[in-house]
N, C-alpha and C positions, 0 to 999 in steps of 0.2 A: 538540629544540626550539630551542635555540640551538648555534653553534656552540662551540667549545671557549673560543674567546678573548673572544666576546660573555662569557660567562657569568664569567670572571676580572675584567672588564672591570664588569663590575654588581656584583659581588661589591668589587669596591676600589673602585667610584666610589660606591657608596655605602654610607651607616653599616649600615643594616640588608637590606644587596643580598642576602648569603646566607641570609634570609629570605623575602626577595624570591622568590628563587628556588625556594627548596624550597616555599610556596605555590601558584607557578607552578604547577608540577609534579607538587603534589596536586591541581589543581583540572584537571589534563590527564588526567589519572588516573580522576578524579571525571566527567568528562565521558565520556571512555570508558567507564566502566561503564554509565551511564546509555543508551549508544547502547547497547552489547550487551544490555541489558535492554530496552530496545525492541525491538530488532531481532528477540530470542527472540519477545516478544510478538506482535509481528506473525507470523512464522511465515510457511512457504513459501506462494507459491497454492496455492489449493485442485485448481486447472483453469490448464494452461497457455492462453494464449492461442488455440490452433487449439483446443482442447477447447471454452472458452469459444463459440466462431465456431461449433463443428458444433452445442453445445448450444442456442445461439440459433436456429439453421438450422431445428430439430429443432421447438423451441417453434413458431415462426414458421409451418411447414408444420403442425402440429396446429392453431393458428388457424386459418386459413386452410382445413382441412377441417370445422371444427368450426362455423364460419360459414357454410360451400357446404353444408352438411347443416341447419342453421337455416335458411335461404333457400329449401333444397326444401320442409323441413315448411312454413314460412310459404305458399308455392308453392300447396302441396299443400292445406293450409286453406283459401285463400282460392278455390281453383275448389269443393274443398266446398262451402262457405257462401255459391256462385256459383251453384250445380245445385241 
């Protein structure tokens, strides 16, 4: 966190520096954990990004036939109830 001489340096230039310092240093401590406790939390993706891209691909073309088969039934009704 600091160098060697900063920290001699805080420590004699003021009354309570090697408090100072060892707070410091819990609170570096304390913030570390708090990331690695995030970071477990979140957790790796689920779907790398190309998985991501093929699964949307994948969605996108089931649309896309699930609509073109709505549109013939519609199609398909409407000369019905034409005849």
């Amino acid at each position: 966190m600091f160098s060697e001489g900063a920290e001699e340096d805080l420590m004699h230039s003021h009354p309570s520096g090697h408090q100072m310092l060892k707070n410091m240093r819990e609170d570096v401590h304390n913030q570390r954990e708090l990331i690695a406790a995030a970071v477990e939390r979140l957790g790796k993706p689920k779907m790398t990004d190309e998985e991501m891209r093929e699964q949307a691909m994948k969605e996108y073309r089931e649309a896309k036939r699930l609509a073109k088969l709505e549109d013939e039934e519609a199609k398909g009704n409407a000369e019905k109830s034409a005849a």
